[in-house]
VEXBASE-872916 format. One record per residue (C-alpha): z, x, y. Coordinates in steps of 0.05 Angstrom, whole numbers. Each point is the difference from the previous one (the first is absolute). Layout:
        w        u        v
        Z        X        Y
...
REM end
This chain:
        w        u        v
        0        0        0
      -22       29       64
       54       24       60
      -21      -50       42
       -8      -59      -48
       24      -70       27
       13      -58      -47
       -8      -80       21
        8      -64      -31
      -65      -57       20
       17      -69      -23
      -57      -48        9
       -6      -66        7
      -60      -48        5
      -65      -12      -55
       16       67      -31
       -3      -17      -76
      -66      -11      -44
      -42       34       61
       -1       73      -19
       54       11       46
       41       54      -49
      -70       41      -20
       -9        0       75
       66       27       13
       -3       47      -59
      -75       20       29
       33       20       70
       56       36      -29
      -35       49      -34
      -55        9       53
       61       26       47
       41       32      -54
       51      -43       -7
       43       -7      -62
       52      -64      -11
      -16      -68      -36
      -31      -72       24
       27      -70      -39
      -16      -68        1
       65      -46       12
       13      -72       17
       -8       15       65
      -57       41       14
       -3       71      -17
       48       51        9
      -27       84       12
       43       59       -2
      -37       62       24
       17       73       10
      -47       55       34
      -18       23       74
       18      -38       59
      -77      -12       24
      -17      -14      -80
       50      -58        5
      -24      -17       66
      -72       -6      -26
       20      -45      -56
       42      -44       53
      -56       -8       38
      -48      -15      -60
       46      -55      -13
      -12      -36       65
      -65       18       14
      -51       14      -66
       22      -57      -44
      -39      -17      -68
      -37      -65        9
       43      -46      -24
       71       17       22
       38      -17       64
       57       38       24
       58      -50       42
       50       45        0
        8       79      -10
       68       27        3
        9       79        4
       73       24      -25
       20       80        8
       28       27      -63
       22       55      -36
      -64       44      -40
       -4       -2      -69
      -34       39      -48
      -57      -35      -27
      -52       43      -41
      -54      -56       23
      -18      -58       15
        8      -64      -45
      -15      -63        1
       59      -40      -31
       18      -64      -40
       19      -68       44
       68      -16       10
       20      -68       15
       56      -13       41
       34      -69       -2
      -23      -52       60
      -51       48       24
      -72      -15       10
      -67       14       27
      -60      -30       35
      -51       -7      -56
      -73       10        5
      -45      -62       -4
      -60        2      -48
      -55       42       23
      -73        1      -13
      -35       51      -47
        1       62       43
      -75       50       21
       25       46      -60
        8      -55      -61
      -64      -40       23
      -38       72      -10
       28        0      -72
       -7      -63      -12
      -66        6        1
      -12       74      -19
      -25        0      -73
       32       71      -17
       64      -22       13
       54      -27      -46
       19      -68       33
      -73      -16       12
      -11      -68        5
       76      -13      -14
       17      -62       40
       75       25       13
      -14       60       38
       41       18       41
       49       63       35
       54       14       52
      -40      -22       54
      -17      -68      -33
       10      -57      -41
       45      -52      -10
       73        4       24
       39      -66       19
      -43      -33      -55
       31       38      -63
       67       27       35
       62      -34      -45
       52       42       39
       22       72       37
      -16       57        4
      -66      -16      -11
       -8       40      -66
      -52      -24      -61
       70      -25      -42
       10      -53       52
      -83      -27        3
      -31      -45      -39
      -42       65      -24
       68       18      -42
      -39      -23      -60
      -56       51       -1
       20       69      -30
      -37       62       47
      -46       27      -45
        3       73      -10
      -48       18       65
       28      -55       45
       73       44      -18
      -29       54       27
      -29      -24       60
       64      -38       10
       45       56        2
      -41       43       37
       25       11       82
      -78       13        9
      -36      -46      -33
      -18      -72       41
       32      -37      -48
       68       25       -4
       54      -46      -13
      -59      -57       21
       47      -55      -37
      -62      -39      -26
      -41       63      -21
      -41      -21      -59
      -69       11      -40
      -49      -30      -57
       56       35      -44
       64      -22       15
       -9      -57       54
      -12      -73       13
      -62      -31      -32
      -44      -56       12
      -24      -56      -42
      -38      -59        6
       15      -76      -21
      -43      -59        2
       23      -59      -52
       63       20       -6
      -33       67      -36
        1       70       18
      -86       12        2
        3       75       16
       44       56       29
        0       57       43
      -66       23       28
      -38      -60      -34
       48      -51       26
      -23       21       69
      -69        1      -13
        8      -71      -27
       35      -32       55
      -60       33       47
      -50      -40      -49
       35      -65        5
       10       10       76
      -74        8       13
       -5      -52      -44
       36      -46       46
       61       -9      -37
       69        3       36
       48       54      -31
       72        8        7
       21       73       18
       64       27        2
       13       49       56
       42       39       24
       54      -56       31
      -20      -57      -52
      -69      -42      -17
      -63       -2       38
      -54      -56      -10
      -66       32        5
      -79      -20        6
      -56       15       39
        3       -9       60
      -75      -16       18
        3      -53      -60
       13      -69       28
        0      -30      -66
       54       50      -22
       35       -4       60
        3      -85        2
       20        3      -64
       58       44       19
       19      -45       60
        2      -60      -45
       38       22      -56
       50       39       39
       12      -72       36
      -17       34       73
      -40      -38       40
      -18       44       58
       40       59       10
      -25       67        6
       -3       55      -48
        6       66        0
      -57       43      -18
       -4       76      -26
      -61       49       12
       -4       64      -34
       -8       37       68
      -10       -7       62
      -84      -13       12
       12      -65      -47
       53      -18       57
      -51       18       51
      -62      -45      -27
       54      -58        1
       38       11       66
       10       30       66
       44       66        0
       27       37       52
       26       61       -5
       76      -19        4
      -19      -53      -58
      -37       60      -40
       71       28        5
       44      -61      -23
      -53        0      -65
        3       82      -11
       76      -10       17
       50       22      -68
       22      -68       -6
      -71      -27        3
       17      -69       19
      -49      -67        9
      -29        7       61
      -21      -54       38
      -72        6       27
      -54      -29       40
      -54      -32      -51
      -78       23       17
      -49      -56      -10
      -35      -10      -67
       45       52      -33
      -17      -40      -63
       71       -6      -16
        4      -72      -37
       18      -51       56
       72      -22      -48
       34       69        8
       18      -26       72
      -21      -69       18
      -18       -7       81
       34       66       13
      -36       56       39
       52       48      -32
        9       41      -68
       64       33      -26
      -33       59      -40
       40       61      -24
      -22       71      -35
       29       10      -75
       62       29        9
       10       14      -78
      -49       44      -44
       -9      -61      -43
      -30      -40       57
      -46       60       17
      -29        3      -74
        4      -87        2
      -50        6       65
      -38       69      -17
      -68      -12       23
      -57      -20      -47
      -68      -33        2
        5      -69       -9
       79        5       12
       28      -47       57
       26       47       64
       56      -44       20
       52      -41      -40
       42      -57       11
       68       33      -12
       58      -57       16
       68       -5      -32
       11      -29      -75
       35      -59        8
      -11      -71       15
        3      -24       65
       65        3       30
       29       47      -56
       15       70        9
      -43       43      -24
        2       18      -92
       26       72      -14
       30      -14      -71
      -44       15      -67
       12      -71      -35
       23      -39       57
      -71       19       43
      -43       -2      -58
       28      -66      -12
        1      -27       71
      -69       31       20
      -42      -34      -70
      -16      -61       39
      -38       40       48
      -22       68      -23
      -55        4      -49
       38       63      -30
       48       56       20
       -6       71        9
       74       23      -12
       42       63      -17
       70        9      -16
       29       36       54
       53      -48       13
        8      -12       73
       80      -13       26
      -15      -39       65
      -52      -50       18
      -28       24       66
      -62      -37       28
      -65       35       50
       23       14       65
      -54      -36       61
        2       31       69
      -46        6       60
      -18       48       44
       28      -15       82
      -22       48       51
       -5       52      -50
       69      -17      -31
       17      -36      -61
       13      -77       -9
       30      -23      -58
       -8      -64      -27
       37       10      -64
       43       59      -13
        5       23      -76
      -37       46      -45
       -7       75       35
       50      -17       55
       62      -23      -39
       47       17       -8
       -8       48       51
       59      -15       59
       -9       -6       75
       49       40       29
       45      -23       46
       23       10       63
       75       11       -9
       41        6      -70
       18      -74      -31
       38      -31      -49
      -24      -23      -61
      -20      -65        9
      -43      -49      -52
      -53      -43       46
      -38      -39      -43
      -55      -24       45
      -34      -72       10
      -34      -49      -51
      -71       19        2
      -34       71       -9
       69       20      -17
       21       62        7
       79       29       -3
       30       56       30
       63       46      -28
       23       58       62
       40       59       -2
        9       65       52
      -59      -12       32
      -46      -28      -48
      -34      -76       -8
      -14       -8      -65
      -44      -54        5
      -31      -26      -70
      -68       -8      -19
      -30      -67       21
       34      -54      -57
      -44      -55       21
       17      -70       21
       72      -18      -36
      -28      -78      -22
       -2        9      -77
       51       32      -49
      -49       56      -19
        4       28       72
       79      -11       15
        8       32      -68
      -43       63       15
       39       -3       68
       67        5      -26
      -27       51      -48
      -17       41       61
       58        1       37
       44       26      -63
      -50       55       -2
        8       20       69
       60       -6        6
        5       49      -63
      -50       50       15
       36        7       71
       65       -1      -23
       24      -62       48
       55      -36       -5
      -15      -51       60
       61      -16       46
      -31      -51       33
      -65      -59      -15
      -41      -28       47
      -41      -58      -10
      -48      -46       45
       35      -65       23
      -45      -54      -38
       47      -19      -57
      -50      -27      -46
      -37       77       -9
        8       33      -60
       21       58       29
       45      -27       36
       40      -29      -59
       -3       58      -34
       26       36       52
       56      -53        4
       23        8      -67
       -4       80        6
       54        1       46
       34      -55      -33
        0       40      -65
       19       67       41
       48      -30       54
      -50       33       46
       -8      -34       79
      -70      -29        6
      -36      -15       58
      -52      -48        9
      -63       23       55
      -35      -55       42
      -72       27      -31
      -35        6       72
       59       56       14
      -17       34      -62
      -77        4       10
       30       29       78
       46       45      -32
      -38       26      -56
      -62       21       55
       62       33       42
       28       35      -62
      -67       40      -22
      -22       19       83
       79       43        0
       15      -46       63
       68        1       22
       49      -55      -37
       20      -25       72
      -68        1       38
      -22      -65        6
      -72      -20      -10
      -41      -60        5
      -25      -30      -74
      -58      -26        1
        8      -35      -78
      -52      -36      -22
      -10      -27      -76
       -5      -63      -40
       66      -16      -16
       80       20       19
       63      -44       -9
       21       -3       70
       80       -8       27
      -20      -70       26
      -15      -26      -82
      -70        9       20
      -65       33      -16
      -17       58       48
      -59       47       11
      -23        6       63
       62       33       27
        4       47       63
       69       40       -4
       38       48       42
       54       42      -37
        7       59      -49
       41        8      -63
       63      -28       21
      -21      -67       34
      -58      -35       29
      -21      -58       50
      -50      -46      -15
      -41        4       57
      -75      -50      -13
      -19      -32      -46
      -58      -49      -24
       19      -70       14
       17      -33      -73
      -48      -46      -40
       19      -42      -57
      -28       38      -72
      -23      -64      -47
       28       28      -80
       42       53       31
      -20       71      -34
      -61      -40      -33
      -37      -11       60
      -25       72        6
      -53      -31      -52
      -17      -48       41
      -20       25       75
      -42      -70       17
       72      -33      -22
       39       47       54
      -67      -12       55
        3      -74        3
       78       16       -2
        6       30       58
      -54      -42       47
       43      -54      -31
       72       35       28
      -41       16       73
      -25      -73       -4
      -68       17       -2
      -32      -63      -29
      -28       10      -67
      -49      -57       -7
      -36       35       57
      -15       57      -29
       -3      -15      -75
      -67       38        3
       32       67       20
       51        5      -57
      -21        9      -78
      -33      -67      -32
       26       11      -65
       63      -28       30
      -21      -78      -12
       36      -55       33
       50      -11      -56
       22       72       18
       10       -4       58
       39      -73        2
       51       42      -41
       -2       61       38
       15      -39       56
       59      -45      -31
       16       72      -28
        8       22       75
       36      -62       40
       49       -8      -49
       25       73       -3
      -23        6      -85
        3       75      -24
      -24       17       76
       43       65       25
      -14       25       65
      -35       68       13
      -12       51       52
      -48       39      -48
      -55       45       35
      -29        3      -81
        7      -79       -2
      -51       -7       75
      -41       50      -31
      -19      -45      -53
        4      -69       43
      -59       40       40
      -31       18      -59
       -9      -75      -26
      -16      -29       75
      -48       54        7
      -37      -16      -70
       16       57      -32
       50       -5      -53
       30      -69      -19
       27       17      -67
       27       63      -21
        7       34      -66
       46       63       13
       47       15       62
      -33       11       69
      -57      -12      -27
      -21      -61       60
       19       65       53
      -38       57      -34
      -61      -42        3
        9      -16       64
        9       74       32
      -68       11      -47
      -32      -53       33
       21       20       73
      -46       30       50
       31       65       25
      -28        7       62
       15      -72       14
       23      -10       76
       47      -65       33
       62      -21      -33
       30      -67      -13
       79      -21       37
       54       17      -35
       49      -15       52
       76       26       -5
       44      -45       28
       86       10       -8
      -16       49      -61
      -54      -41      -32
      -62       12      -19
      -42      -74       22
      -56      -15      -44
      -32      -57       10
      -45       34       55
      -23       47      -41
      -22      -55      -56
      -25      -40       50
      -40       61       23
      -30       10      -71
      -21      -70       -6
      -25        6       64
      -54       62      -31
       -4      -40      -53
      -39      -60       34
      -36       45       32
      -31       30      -52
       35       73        7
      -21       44      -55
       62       15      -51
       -8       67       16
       20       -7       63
       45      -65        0
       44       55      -52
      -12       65       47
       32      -47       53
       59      -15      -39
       11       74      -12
       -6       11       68
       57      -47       20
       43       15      -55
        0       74       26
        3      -11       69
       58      -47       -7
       34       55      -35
      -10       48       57
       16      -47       55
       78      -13      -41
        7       74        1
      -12        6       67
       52      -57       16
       47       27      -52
       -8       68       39
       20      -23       73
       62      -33      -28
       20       48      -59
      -18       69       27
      -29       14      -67
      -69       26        2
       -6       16      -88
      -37      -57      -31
        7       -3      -74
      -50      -42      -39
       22      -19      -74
      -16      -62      -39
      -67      -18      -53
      -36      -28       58
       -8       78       31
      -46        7      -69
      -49      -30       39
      -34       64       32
      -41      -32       56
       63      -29       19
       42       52       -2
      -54       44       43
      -16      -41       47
       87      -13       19
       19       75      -14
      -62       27       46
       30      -55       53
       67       21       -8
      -22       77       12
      -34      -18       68
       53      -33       22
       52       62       -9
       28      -26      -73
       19       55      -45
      -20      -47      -58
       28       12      -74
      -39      -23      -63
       14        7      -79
      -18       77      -28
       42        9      -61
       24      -75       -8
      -58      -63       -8
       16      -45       51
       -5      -62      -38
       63      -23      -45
       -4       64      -40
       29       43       60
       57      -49       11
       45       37      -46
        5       60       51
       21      -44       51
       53      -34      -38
       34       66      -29
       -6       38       79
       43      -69       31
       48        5      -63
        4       75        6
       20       -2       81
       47      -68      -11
       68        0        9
       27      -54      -48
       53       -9      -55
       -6      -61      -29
      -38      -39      -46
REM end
């Protein structure tokens, strides 16, 4: 040991297990001559190192600044001790530590280097569909506990073969201690059923499902998260059929294009889309359709969008390899009926998935937790997600200040809940909507898993305040069952919170809310949505608000957006009879005799603010969407159908805090007798909708002080919307938060919840 020799202790925290972190470590140390040893534990990694002081300086600074791909470094704590004599360096066996954990490492698509092998005929795992190394593959998906060592993955069941030892145990080699490391030897396998029959395996059961797929048949796949339903996408029949026995009328799906010039025939791409696609957690992206992409008309019925991802597994790669005759794109949606979460059991999804898939390509890597295809956008070069879940979870958004551990468990639909600690959100993949026992079991699933893998024993729960949601009965009986204090969130405060929690603001700014969705159980008993707030964490005022408007069926009327129309001309006395033309004719007299009993006598008829709930009575007055088959459905067509460049607005006048709209329906029927174009009778809307919204903030402003507008809430999904307000907001001097790490729709709402829990002062139950 040299004269001048130091010794230092590094513990790290962050994603530093399962991402080459210790050959990385191991790598620098010997590059500055450094002897000591580098472990795994339960809460990061801990690095004892001896040498010269600029040696250990170099590696410090390696450790901030040159990280492998995959890891993330949180924290970095530097301790002085005493040197040791070390011979060399050494990378040692994990030691857990009791109540410890670590931020895990989402799954990650199939890396530059395993693509190259994959298809590489001189190499060993050629053509092996379970390729994978350090720097990719799946994590979350297979992970049963910490450390995050092969013993406690669902790969525990497949012996290393000889080689894979080797390259296992090697500090060199790109695969070592890569937890699902496997080949055509000693690894998972696939096979191929149709019947109820295995037809082939392996190499041939690939080559079969591509022969029934250009065939037009629909095959079940399972992925890396759970089952895919596949087909061409260019084959209508294939596709219809799909739709129909999947029972989904008209909602999207998600395609999958072997690279990116099949995207490029299909859609527009910028450049910061090109990036969401090429991104490691290769997401669905949506995109701007081009005309007569001959993509069959049923993929996405009267949409000018397309969610369309890049394989992210080598099995998806070899699925879409490129041959003549051999469709370019395929319809890759979730296994599962409508309204189920998605299949990732062998007998369960093979059982569940018959009635629709033609066959199944499957394997018997067993996979631990569901977790579905995550959908963002891209905003001013930023991302937008829609739904948070494979490639992002369970990756945490850091917080602002340390918290306790709190359980938030998030609204009813696009569920998501969220589990903190120190500084972390754990906030779950998306669970779906909790209306069927499938779901709220695969919900309650999640949570003990979290709370498991994180090691959190919550000390509070947090719920939303409607006391018919699932969640919020669970959450209930949790703190029932653990004398824990729960606190229930009005959910218009949540979406404020949660958009407040992920910008780092201060908990006692104040900001103005501008939260806007479909549906919230408000303090008064009613239904809100169109809600203006000023507050932060701790509190809020309720500042605007759209006027309310009886809802005919309650939650059921979102089906029904020529029911809520002739609803609300009813409630602004706006005489039906004449204008029967303007509102959908499938509504015959004897519907509307009981719609109308329905509404003077008060049957089933809450009242609403809801911005998602005008969206949709425009939709039907406009004649665009009467009758709806999935949520939002009546509002996405009518932002497809809006003219852009569309100039005027229509009133929306704000009178004592609420929003008036009768002028503004009077306005549209107005357009409508004239003979205004959809186009721009919807561009109009848009316009007023957004200038409304800019107009509050500026009256919020001269009385609050606060000049932060926050906009949270579904209804921000709608992108002309949202760029049209936040562009507003800008020129008038807003500094104007959005949704980055969170969706803003129900499936951020979790954040929110946990961040007011975290910063309340409360004791009770």
């Amino acid at each position: 040991m040299g004269q001048n020799n130091i010794a230092r202790r590094i513990q790290v925290q962050g994603i530093v297990q399962g991402v080459g972190f210790r050959p990385f470590v191991y790598e620098q140390a010997l590059k500055n001559h450094l002897t000591g040893w580098v472990r795994n534990s339960s809460s990061g990694v801990e690095i004892e190192v001896n040498g010269s002081p600029d040696g250990i300086e170099k590696l410090i600074s390696a450790l901030s600044n040159h990280l492998p791909p995959l890891a993330r470094v949180d924290s970095l704590q530097v301790t002085e001790i005493q040197p040791e004599f070390f011979p060399d360096f050494q990378i040692f066996s994990s030691q857990p530590q009791p109540g410890e954990y670590i931020p895990i490492s989402p799954d990650i698509a199939i890396c530059a280097d395993c693509q190259k092998e994959l298809f590489n005929p001189k190499d060993r795992r050629y053509r092996y569909p379970f390729i994978n190394c350090t720097n990719c593959g799946p994590r979350f998906t297979i992970i049963e506990d910490i450390p995050y060592d092969r013993p406690f993955t669902t790969m525990k069941g497949f012996p290393l073969c000889p080689q894979c030892t080797a390259e296992y145990k090697n500090p060199r080699d790109r695969r070592f201690h890569a937890q699902p490391i496997a080949c055509p030897v000693c690894g998972p396998q696939l096979n191929f059923i149709a019947g109820g029959e295995e037809k082939a395996a392996g190499e041939e059961a690939l080559q079969l499902t591509r022969k029934w797929i250009r065939q037009g048949k629909i095959i079940a796949v399972k992925g890396l998260g759970g089952y895919h339903l596949a087909c061409d996408a260019r084959n209508e029949a294939a596709v219809a059929a799909m739709r129909n026995r999947k029972k989904r009328s008209d909602k999207p799906f998600a395609l999958m294009a072997f690279d990116l010039a099949s995207i490029k025939a299909a859609c527009e791409v910028s450049e910061a889309e090109e990036e969401l696609l090429l991104s490691r957690q290769k997401p669905v992206v949506l995109l701007n359709q081009k005309p007569a992409n001959g993509i069959a008309p049923s993929v996405a019925p009267g949409l000018d969008t397309l969610g369309i991802m890049l394989p992210y597994t080598p099995l998806h790669l070899l699925l879409l390899e490129p041959e003549a005759g051999y469709p370019d794109l395929l319809v890759m949606t979730s296994g599962n009926m409508s309204d189920e979460p998605i299949a990732y059991i062998d007998e369960d999804g093979i059982k569940r998935l018959q009635p629709i898939a033609d066959a199944v390509l499957n394997h018997n890597r067993p996979i631990h937790m569901r977790v579905d295809d995550s959908v963002v956008r891209e905003e001013r070069g930023k991302i937008y997600p829609i739904r948070r879940a494979r490639g992002y979870a369970p990756d945490a958004v850091t917080l602002s200040q340390d918290v306790p551990q709190v359980l938030a468990t998030g609204a009813l639909l696009k569920n998501t809940f969220c589990l903190t600690r120190d500084k972390y959100a754990f906030i779950s993949h998306h669970i779906g909507d909790l209306e069927n026992y499938e779901t709220y079991r695969s919900f309650k699933e999640g949570v003990a898993h979290y709370q498991n893998l994180f090691r959190i024993t919550p000390e509070r729960v947090v719920c939303d305040l409607h006391p018919d949601y699932l969640s919020t009965r669970y959450a209930l009986e949790f703190s029932q069952e653990h004398q824990l204090p729960v606190l229930q969130v009005q959910h218009h405060h949540a979406h404020l919170a949660s958009v407040i929690a992920e910008n780092h603001l201060p908990v006692d700014e104040q900001v103005i809310g501008l939260c806007f969705d479909g549906t919230g159980y408000g303090t008064d008993g009613k239904i809100w949505g169109g809600e203006v707030l000023v507050g932060n964490c701790h509190g809020y005022q309720r500042y605007a608000h759209l006027a309310y408007q009886p809802l005919p069926g309650g939650d059921a009327a979102i089906h029904h957006p020529a029911r809520i129309a002739l609803a609300y001309l009813w409630n602004e006395k706006i005489d039906w009879d004449e204008h029967t033309s303007l509102v959908d004719s499938s509504l015959c007299s004897a519907d509307r005799s009981i719609l109308l009993a329905q509404l003077q006598n008060s049957i089933n008829t809450p009242q609403t603010s809801s911005m998602g709930r005008l969206f949709d009575a425009v939709s039907a007055l406009a004649g665009i969407c009467a009758e709806t088959s999935y949520e939002a459905q009546a509002a996405i067509l009518l932002e497809v159908a809006a003219n852009p460049a569309a100039t005027g607005r229509y009133p929306l006048p704000l009178k004592a805090g609420v929003w008036e709209i009768e002028p503004l329906l009077q306005g549209i029927i107005a357009d409508l007798y004239q003979n205004d174009s959809k186009a721009e009778i919807a561009g109009k809307f848009h316009n007023s909708i957004a200038l409304a919204a800019i107009e509050v903030c500026e009256a919020a402003r001269s009385q609050s002080g606060c000049s932060a507008a926050a906009l949270s809430g579904g209804v921000w999904q709608n992108r002309l919307l949202l760029r049209k307000t936040v562009s507003g907001l800008e020129s008038k001097g807003f500094t104007v938060l959005t949704h980055h790490q969170v969706p803003s729709n129900d499936g951020g709402l979790s954040l929110g919840q946990a961040w007011i829990a975290a910063n309340a002062e409360f004791t009770g139950k």
